[in-house]
VOKE-562835 format. One record per residue: residue number from 1; residue in three letters; z negated, y, x of N, C-alpha, C in turn. Coordinates in steps of 0.05 Angstrom, whole numbers, plus 5000, padded with zeros to 4 digits. Last residue first. Example, Ala and Ser with C-alpha at 12.3 -4.5 7.8 and 13.67 -1.06 7.14 Angstrom:
VOKE-562835
+-----+-----+------+------+------+------+------+------+------+------+------+
|   n | res |   nZ |   nY |   nX |  caZ |  caY |  caX |   cZ |   cY |   cX |
+-----+-----+------+------+------+------+------+------+------+------+------+
|   2 | Ser | 4858 | 4955 | 5257 | 4857 | 4979 | 5273 | 4843 | 5001 | 5258 |
|   1 | Ala | 4844 | 4886 | 5264 | 4844 | 4910 | 5246 | 4844 | 4934 | 5264 |
+-----+-----+------+------+------+------+------+------+------+------+------+
This chain:
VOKE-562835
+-----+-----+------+------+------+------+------+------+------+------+------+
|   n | res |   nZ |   nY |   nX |  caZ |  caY |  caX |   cZ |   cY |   cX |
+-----+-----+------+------+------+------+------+------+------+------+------+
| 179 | Unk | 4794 | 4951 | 5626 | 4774 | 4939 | 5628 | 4749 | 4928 | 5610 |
| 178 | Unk | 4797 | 5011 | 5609 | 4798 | 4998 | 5591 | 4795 | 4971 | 5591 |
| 177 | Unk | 4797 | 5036 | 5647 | 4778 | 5043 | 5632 | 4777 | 5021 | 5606 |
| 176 | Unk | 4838 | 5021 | 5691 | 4809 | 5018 | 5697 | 4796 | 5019 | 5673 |
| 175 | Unk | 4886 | 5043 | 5654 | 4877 | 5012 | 5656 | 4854 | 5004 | 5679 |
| 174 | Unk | 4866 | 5100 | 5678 | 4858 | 5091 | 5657 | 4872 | 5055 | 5641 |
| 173 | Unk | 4879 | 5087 | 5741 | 4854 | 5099 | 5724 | 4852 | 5081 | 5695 |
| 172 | Unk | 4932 | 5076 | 5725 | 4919 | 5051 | 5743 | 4892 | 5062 | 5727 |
| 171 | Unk | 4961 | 5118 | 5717 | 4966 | 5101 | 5690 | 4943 | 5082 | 5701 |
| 170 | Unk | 4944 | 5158 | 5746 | 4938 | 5164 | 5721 | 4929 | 5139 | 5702 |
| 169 | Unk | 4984 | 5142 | 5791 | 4948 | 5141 | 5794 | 4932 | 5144 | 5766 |
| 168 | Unk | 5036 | 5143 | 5772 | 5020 | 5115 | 5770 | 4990 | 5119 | 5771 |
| 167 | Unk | 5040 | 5199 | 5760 | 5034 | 5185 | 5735 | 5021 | 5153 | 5746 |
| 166 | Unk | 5035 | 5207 | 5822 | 5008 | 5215 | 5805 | 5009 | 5199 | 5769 |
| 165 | Unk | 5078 | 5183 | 5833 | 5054 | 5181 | 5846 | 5035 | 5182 | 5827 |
| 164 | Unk | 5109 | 5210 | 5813 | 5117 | 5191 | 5804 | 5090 | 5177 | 5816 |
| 163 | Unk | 5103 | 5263 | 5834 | 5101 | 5263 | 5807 | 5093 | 5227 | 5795 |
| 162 | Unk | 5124 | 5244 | 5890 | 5093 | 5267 | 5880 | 5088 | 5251 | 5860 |
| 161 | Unk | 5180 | 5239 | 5877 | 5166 | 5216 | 5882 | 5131 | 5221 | 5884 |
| 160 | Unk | 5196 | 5292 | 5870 | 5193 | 5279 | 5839 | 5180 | 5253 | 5849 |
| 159 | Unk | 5190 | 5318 | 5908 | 5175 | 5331 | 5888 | 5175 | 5306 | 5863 |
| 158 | Unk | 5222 | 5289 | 5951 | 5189 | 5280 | 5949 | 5183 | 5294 | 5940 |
| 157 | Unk | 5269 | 5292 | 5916 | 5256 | 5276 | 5923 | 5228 | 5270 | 5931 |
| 156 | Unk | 5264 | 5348 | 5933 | 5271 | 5341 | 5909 | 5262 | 5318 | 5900 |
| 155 | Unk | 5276 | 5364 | 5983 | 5244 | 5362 | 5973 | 5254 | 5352 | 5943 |
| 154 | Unk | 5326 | 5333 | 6005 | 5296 | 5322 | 6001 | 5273 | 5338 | 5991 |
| 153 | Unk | 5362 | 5368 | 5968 | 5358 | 5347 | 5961 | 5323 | 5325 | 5972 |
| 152 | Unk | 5344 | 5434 | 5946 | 5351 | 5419 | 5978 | 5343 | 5394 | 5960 |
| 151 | Unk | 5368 | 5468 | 5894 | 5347 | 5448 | 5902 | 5351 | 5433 | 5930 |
| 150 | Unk | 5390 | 5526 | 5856 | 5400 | 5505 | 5884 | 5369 | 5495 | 5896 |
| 149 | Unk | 5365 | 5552 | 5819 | 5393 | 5543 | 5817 | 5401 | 5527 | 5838 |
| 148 | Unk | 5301 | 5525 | 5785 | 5317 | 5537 | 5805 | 5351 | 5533 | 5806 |
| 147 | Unk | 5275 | 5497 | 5747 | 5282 | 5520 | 5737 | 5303 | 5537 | 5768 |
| 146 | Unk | 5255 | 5450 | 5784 | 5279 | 5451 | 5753 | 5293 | 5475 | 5744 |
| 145 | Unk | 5219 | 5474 | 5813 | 5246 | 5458 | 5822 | 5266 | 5463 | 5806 |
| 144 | Unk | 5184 | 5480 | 5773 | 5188 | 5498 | 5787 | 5214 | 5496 | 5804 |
| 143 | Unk | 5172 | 5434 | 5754 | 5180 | 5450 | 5732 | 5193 | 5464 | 5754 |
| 142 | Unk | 5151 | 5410 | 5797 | 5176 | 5396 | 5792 | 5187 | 5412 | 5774 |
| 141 | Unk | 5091 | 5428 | 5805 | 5125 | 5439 | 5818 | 5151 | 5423 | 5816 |
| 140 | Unk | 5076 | 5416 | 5761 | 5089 | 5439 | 5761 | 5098 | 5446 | 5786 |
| 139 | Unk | 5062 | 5359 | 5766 | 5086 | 5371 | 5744 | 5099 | 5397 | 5748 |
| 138 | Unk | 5028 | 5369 | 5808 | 5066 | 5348 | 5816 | 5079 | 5370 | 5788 |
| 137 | Unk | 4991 | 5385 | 5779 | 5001 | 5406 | 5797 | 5027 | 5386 | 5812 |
| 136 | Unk | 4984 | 5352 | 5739 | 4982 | 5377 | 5733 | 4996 | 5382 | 5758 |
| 135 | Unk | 4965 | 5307 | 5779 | 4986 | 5297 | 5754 | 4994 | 5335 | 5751 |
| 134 | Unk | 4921 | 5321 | 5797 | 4946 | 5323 | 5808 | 4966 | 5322 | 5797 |
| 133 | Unk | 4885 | 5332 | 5753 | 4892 | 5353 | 5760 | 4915 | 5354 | 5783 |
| 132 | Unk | 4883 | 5279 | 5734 | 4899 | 5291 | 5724 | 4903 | 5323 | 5742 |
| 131 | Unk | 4858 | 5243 | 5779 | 4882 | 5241 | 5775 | 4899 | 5266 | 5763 |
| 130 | Unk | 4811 | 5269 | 5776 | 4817 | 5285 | 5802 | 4855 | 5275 | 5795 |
| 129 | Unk | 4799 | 5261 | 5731 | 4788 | 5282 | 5737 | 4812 | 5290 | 5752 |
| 128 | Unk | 4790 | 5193 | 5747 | 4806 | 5209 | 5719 | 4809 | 5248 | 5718 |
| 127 | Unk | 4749 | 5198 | 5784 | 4776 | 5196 | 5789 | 4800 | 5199 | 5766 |
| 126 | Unk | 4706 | 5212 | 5749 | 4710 | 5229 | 5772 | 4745 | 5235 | 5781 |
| 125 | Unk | 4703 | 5169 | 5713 | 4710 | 5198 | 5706 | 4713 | 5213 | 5723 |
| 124 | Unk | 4697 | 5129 | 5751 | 4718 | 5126 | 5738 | 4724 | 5162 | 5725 |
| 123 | Unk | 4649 | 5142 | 5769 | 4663 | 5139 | 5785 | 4694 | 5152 | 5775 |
| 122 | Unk | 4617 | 5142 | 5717 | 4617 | 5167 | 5724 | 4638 | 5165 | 5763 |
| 121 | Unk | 4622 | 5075 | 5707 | 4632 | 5099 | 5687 | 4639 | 5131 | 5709 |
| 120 | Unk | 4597 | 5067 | 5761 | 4627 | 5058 | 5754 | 4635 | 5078 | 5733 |
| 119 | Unk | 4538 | 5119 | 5776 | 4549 | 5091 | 5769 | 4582 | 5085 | 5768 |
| 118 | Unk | 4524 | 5149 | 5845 | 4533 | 5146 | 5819 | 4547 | 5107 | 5811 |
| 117 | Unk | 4496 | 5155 | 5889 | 4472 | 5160 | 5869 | 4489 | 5164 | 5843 |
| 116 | Unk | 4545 | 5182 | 5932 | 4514 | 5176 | 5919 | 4508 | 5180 | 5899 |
| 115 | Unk | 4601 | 5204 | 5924 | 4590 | 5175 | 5924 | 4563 | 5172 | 5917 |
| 114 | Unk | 4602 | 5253 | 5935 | 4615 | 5239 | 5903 | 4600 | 5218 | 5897 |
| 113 | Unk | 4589 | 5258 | 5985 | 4580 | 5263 | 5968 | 4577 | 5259 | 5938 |
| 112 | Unk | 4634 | 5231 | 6007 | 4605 | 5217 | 6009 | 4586 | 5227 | 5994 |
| 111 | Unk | 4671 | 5270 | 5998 | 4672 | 5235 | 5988 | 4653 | 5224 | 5983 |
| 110 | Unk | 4666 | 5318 | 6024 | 4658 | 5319 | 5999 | 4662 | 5294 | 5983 |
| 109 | Unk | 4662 | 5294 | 6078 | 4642 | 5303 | 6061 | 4646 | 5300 | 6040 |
| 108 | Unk | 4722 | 5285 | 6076 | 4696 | 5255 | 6080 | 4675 | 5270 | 6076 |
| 107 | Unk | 4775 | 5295 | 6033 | 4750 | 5310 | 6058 | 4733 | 5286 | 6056 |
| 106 | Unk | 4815 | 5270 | 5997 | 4812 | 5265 | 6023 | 4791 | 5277 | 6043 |
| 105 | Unk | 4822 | 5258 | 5935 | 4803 | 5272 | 5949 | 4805 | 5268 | 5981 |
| 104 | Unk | 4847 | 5222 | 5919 | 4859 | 5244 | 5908 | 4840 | 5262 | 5933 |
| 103 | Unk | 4864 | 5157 | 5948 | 4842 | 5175 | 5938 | 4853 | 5197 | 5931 |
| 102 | Unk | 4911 | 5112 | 5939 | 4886 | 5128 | 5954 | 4877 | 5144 | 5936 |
| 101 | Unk | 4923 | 5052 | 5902 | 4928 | 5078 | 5909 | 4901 | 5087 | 5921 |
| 100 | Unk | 4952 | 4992 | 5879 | 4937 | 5004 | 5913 | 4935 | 5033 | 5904 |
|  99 | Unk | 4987 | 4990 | 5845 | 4960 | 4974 | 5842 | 4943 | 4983 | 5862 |
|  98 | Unk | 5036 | 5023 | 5818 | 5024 | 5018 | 5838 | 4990 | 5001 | 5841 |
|  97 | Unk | 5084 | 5000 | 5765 | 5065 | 5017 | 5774 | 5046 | 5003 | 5799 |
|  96 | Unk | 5149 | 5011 | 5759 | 5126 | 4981 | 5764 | 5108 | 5003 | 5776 |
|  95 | Unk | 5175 | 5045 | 5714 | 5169 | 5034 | 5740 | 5150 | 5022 | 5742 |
|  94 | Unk | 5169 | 5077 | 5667 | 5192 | 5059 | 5666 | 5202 | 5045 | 5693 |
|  93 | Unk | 5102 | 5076 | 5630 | 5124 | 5090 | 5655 | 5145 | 5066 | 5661 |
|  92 | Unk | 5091 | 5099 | 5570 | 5091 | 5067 | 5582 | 5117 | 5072 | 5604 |
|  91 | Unk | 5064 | 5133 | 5516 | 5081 | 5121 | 5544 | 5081 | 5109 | 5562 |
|  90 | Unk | 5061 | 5107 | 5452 | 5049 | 5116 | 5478 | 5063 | 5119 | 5503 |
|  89 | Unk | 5102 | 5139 | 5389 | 5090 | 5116 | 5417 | 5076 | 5127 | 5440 |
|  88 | Unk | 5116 | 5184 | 5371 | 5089 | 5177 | 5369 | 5073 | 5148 | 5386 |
|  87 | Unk | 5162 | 5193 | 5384 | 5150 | 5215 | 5392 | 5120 | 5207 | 5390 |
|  86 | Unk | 5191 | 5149 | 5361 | 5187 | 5145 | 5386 | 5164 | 5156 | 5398 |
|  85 | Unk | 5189 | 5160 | 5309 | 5173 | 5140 | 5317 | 5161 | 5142 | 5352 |
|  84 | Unk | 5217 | 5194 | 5305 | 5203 | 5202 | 5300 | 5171 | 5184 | 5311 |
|  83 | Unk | 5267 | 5174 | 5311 | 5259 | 5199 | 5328 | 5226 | 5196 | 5319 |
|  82 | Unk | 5269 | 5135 | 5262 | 5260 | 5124 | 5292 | 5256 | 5143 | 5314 |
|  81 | Unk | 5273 | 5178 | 5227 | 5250 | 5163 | 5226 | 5240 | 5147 | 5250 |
|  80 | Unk | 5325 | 5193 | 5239 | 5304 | 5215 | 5242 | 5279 | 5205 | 5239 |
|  79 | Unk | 5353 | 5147 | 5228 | 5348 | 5150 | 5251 | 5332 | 5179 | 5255 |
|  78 | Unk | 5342 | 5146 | 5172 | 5338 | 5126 | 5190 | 5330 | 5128 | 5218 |
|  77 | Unk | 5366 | 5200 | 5158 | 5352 | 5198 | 5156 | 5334 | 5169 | 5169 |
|  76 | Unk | 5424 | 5177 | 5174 | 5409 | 5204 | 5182 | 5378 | 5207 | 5184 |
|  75 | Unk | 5435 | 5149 | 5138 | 5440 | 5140 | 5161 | 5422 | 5151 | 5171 |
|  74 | Unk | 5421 | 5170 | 5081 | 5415 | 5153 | 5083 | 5401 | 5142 | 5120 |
|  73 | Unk | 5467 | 5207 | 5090 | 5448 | 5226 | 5089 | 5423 | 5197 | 5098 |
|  72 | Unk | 5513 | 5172 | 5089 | 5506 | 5186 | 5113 | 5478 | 5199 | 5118 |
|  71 | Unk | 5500 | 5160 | 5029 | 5507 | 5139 | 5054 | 5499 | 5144 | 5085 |
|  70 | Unk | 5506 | 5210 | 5000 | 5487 | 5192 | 5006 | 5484 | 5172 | 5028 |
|  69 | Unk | 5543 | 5261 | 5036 | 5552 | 5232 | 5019 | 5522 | 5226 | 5024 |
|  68 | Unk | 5559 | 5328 | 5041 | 5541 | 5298 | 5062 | 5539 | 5276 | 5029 |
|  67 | Unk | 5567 | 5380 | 5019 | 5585 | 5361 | 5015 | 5572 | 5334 | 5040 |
|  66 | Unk | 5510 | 5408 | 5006 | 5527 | 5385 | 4978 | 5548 | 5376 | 4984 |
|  65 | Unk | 5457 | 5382 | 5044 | 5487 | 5401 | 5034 | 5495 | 5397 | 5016 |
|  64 | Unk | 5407 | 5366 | 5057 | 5438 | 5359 | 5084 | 5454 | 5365 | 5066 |
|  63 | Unk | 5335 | 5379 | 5057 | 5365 | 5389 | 5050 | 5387 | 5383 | 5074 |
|  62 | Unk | 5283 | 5342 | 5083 | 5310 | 5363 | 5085 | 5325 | 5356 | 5073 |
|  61 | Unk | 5218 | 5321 | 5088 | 5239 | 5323 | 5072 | 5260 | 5346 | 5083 |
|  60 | Unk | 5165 | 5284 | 5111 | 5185 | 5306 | 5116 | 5209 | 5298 | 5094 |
|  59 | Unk | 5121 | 5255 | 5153 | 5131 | 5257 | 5120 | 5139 | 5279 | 5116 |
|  58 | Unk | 5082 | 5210 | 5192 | 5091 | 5239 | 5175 | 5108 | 5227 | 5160 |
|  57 | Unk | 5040 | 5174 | 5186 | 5050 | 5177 | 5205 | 5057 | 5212 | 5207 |
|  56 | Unk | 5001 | 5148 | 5132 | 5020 | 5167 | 5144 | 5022 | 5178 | 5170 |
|  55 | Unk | 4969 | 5087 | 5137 | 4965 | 5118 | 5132 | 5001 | 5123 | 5141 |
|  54 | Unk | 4985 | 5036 | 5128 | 5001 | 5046 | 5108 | 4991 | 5071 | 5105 |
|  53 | Unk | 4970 | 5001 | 5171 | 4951 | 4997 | 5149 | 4961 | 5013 | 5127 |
|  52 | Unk | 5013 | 5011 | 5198 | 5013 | 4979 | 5190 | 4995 | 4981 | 5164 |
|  51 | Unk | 5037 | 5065 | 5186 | 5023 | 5054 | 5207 | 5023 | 5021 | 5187 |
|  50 | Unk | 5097 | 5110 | 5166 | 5064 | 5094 | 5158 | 5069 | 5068 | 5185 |
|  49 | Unk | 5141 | 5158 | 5160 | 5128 | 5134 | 5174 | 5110 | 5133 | 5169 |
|  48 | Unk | 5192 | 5188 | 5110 | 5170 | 5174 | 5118 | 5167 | 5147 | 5142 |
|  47 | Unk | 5238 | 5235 | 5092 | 5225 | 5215 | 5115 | 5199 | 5204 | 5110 |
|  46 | Unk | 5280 | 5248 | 5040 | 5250 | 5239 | 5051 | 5253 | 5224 | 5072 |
|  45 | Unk | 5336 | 5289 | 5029 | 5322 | 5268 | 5049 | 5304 | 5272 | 5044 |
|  44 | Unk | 5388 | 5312 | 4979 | 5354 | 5314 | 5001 | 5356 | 5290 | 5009 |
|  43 | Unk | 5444 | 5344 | 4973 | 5432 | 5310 | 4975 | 5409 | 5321 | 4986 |
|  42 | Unk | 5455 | 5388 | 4912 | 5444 | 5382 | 4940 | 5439 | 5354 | 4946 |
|  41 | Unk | 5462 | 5397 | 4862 | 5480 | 5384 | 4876 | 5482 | 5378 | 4902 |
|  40 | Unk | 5422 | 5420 | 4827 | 5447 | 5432 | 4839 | 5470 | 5424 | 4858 |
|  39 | Unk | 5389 | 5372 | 4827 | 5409 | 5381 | 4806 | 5427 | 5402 | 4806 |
|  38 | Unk | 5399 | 5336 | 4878 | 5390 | 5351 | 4855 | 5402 | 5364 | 4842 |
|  37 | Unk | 5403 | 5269 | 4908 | 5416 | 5296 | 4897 | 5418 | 5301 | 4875 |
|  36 | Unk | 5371 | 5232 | 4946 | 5374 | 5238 | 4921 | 5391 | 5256 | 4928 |
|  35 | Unk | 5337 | 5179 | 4984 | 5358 | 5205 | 4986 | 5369 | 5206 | 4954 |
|  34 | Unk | 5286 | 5166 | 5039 | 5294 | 5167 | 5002 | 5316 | 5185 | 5007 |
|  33 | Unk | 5259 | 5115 | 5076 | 5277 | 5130 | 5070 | 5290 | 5139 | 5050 |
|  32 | Unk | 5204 | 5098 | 5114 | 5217 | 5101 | 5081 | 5235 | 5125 | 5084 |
|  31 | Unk | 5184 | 5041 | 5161 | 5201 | 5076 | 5165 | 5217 | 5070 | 5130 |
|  30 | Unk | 5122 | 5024 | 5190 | 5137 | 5022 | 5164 | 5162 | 5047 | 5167 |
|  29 | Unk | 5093 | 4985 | 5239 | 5105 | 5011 | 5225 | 5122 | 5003 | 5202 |
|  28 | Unk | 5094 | 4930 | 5264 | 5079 | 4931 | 5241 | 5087 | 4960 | 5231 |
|  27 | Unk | 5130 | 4935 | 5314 | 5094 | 4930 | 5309 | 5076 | 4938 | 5282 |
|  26 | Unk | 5171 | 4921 | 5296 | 5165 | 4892 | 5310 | 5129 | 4911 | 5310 |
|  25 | Unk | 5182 | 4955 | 5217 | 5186 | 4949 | 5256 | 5163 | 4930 | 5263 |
|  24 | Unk | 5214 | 4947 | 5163 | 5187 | 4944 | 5174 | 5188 | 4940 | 5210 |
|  23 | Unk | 5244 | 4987 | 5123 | 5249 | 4976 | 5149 | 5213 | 4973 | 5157 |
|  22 | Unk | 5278 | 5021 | 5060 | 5248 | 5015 | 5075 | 5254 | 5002 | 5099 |
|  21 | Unk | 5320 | 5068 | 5035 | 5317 | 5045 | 5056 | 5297 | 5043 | 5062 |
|  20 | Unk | 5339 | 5085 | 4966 | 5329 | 5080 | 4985 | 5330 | 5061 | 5009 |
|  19 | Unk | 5370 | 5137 | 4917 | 5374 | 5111 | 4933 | 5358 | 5108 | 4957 |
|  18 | Unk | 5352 | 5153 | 4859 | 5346 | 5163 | 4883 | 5360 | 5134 | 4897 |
|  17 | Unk | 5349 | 5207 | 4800 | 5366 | 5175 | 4810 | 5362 | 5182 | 4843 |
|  16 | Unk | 5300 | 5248 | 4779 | 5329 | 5241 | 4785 | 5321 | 5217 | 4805 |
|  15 | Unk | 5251 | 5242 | 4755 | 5277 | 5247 | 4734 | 5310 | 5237 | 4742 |
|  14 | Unk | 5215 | 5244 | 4792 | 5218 | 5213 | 4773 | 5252 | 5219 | 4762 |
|  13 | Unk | 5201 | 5266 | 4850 | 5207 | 5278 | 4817 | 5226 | 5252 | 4810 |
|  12 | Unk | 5172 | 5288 | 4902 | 5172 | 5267 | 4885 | 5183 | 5283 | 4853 |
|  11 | Unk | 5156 | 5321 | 4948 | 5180 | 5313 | 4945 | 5191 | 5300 | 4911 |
|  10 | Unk | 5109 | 5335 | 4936 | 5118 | 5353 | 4943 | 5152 | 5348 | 4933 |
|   9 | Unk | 5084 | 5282 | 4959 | 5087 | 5293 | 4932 | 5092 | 5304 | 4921 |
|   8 | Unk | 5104 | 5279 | 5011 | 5116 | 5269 | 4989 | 5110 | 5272 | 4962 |
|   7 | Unk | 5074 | 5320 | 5031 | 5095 | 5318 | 5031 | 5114 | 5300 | 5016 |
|   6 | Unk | 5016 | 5289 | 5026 | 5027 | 5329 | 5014 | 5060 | 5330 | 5001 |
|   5 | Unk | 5018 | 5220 | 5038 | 5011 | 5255 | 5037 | 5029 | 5276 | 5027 |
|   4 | Unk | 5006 | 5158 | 5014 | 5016 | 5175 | 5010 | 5009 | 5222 | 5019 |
|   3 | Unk | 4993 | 5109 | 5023 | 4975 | 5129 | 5026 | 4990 | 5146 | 5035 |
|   2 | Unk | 5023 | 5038 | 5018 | 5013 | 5071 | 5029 | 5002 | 5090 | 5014 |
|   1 | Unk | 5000 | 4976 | 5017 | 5000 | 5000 | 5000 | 5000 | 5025 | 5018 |
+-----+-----+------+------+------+------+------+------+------+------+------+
């Protein structure tokens, strides 16, 4: 059963003739697809995604014209539901991630300091800490690269191999936490 929000209620009127597509995906999502045309002769779209247990994902409706055919508007709408899906998956880096990584912190004072007198939790938040603020500063100089008109090819490389660094240190961290 879904559990219906704002937006479809918004949408909903019994009167007129509607054609639909439901699709259940490999992890249990739901993608509802409604398409009507009103009485002025507009085709609308509903989007809907729901979660396995049938909350709302979202739920959107657009106007596609009065000359777009059901069929297409149909298509359209399908694939604005799998956009939509995607945006809500987790990310999951498209490289074999590193199992070894060093430290973010390299001064041996301020190491040994970290070190005393803490447990695994407050380890793990330390290094969650120290991951993202590299993660943060690879990103932005790869923004900063991006936005330029001529890039020397190796720093390019070891701006985006940085980056590629820090999402593995990120992704290792937190499959620490979840342990």
């Amino acid at each position: 059963m879904r559990r219906r929000g704002a937006q479809y209620w918004l949408w909903t009127n019994s009167r007129l003739a509607l054609h639909s597509h439901e699709e259940v995906l490999n992890n249990g999502w739901q993608i509802e697809v409604q398409v009507r045309v009103s009485p002025a002769g507009v085709t609308q779209v509903f989007v809907g995604v729901y979660t396995q247990e049938g909350r709302a994902l979202a739920e959107e409706f657009h106007d596609r014209g009065d000359e777009v055919c059901c069929a297409l508007s149909l298509r359209w709408g399908a694939q604005r539901a799998r956009e939509i899906v995607l945006d809500h998956q987790v990310f999951v880096a498209p490289h074999r991630t590193q199992c070894v990584l060093s430290t973010v912190v390299t001064d041996p004072l301020l190491l040994a300091l970290r070190r005393m007198d803490m447990n695994e939790g407050e380890r793990l938040k330390l290094k969650a800490a120290d991951a993202w603020s590299e993660y943060l500063e690879a990103k932005a100089a790869v923004l900063a690269l991006m936005r330029r008109t001529r890039i020397d090819p190796d720093v390019w490389a070891d701006s985006k191999a940085r980056l590629q660094q820090a999402i593995d240190r990120r992704v290792c961290i937190q499959r620490a936490y979840l342990r």
